[in-house]
Residue, then its C-alpha position, 0 to 999 in steps of 0.5 A: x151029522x158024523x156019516x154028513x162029514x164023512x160023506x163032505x170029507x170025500x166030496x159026496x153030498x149028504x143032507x142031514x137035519x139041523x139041530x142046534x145050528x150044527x148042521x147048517x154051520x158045517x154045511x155053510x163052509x161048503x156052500x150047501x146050507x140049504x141041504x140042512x134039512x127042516x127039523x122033523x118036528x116042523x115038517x110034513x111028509x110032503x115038505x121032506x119028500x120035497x126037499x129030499x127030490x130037490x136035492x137029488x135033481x141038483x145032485x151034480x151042482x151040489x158035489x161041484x160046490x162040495x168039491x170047489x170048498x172042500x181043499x179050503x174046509x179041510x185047512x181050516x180043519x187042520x189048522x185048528x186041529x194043530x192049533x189045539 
């Protein structure tokens, strides 16, 4: 989860698995939550190398949504950072 908020802290789509609603929480701010990726426990080799190529063929869609959210994801995070 720490290398997918790096990776959305510079605009670069990343795709990561859900746990605890973590993931898919971070990745809603961006718009992306569909990038939350199954838990390994409920996927099938089939279903990542599904869900890995999807993501990859709408790589360019996916940045755009990243970079269009990323100046309001980064005030909120600041403001709550002062506000603590």
């Amino acid at each position: 989860m720490h290398l997918a908020i790096a990776a959305l802290g510079m605009g670069i789509p990343a795709a990561c698995f859900s746990f605890q609603g973590k993931v898919q929480g971070l990745f809603e701010h961006f718009g992306i939550g569909e990038l939350a990726l199954e838990l390994p426990a409920t996927l099938t080799a089939e279903r990542s190398t599904e869900q890995v190529w999807t993501h990859i063929e709408n790589r360019v869609a996916i940045k755009r949504c990243i970079q269009d959210r990323l100046n309001t994801v980064l005030s909120v995070s600041y403001t709550h950072l002062r506000a603590h």
